[in-house]
C-alpha positions in Angstrom: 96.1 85.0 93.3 94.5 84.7 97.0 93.3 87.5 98.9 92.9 86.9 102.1 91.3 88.9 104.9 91.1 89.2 108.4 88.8 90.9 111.0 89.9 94.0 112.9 89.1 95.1 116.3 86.9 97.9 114.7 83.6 96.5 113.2 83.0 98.3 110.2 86.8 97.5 109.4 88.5 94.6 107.0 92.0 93.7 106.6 92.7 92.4 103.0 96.1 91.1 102.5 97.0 89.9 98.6 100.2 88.7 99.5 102.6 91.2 98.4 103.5 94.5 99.1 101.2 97.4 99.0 103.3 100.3 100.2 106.5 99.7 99.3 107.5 102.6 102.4 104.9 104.2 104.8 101.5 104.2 104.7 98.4 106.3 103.0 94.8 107.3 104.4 92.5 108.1 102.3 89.8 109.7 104.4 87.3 110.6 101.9 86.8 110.5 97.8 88.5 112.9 96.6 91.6 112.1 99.2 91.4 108.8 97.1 91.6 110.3 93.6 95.5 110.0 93.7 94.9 106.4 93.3 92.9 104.4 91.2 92.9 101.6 93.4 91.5 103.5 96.6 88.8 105.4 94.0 87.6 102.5 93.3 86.7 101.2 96.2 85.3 104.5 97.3 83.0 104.2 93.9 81.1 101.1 95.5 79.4 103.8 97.7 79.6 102.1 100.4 83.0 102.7 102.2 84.3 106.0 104.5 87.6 105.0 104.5 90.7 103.0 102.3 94.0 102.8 104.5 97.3 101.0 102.7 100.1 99.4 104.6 103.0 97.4 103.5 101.3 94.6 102.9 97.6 95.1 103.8 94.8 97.3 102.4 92.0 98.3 105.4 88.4 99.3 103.9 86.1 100.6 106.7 82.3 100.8 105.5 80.0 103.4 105.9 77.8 103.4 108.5 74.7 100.4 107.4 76.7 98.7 104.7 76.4 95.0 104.7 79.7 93.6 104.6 78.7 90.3 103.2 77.8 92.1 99.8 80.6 95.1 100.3 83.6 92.1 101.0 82.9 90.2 97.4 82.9 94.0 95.6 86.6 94.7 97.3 88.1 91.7 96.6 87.1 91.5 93.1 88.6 95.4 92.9 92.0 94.2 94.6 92.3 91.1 92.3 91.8 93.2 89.2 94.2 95.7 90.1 97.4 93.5 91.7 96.7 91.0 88.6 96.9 93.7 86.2 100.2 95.6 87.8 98.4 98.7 88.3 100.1 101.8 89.5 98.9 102.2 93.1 99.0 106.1 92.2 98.5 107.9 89.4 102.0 108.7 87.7 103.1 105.1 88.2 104.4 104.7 91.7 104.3 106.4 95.6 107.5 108.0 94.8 106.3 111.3 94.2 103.9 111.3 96.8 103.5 113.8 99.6 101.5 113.5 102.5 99.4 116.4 102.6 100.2 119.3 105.2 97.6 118.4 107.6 98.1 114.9 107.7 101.2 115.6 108.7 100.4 118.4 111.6 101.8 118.5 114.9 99.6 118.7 117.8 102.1 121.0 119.3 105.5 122.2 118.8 108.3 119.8 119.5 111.0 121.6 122.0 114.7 121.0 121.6 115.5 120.2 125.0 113.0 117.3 125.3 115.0 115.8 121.7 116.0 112.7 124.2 112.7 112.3 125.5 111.3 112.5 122.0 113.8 109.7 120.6 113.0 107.3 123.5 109.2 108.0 122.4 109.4 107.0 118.5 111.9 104.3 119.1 109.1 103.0 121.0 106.3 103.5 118.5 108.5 102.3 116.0 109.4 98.9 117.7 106.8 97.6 119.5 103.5 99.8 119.0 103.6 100.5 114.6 103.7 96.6 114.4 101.0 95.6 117.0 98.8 98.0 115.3 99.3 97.3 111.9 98.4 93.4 112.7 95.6 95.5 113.1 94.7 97.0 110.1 96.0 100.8 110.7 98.9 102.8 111.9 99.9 105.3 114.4 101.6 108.6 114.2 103.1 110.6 116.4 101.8 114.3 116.8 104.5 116.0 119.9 105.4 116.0 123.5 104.6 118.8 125.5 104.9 118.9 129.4 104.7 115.5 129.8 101.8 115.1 127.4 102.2 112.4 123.4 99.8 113.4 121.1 99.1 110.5 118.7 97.0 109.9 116.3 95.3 106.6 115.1 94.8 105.6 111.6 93.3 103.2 108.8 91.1 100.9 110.9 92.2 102.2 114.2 90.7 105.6 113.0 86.9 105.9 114.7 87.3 102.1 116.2 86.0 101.5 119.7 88.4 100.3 121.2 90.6 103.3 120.4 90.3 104.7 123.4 91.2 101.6 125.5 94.5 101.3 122.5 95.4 105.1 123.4 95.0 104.9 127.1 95.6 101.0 128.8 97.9 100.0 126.0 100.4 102.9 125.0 99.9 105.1 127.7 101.1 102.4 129.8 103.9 100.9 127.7 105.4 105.1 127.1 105.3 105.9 131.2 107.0 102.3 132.1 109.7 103.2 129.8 109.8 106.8 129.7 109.2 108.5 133.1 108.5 112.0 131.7 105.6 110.7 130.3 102.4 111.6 131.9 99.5 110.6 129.6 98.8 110.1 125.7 96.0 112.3 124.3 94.3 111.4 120.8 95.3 114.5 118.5 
């Protein structure tokens, strides 16, 4: 088995990709140890010490390292932990598989309420962020979630190795701001949430 791994637009962020799936649906943060203690695969990598965040995609794990870590020791530690675990066919979670697996509450929050009559509006929006912005930033090593629409207003928020980057501002603002007002008209702006 070959892991391969690719640089993200954040710094302290790596792309590994083993070459098969990871998530078989959705993705999963985990934001801190003991978010990771519902898999043994994101727990350890948090017990190198040296990692703030483990972010799984279909097909792509993204380890961002703490602030000071020196990726050309940290790299060799992750890889070895990904080769152990996809050549053993460990469960991703504990309990066997991401079935059972809820997002927790606040992961999951809305930045505001949602109103009926905007239901159009709100379509148009996550057909949008489905199609052309999920894909673009998971080539990137994270995901994007959608947070509401109020007067004119998508909350968003950014996620895995998109989470804390610097360009995440520049993402938010020049990329989907602009792509959401060319194609929907009643938006005004995209605010991080």
């Amino acid at each position: 088995m070959f892991i391969e791994t690719e640089t993200t637009p954040n710094p302290a962020s790596l792309k590994f990709l083993p070459g098969r799936t990871v998530m078989p649906s959705g993705t999963r943060e985990f934001a801190s140890p003991e978010a990771a203690a519902s898999s043994p695969l994101a727990q350890a990598i948090y017990d190198t010490g040296e990692v703030v965040n483990v972010f799984y995609g279909w097909d792509f794990v993204t380890v961002t390292a703490a602030p000071g870590a020196d990726w050309g020791v940290l790299k060799p530690q992750v890889v070895s932990i990904l080769l152990d675990h996809f050549i053993s066919d460990a469960p991703l979670f504990t309990g066997g598989s991401a079935d059972g697996i809820a997002v927790p509450a606040e992961d999951i929050a809305m930045a505001v309420e949602d109103r009926e009559e905007d239901a159009a509006i709100i379509a148009s929006i996550n057909e949008l962020l489905e199609t052309r912005v999920r894909p673009a930033v998971a080539g990137d090593g994270g995901d994007i979630a959608y947070r509401g629409f109020s007067d004119g207003v998508v909350y968003l928020t950014l996620q895995g190795a998109c989470s804390g980057c610097p360009s995440s501002t520049a993402t938010l603002k020049q990329g989907i701001e602009s792509l959401l007002k060319h194609y929907v008209p009643e938006v005004v702006e995209v605010r991080a949430a």
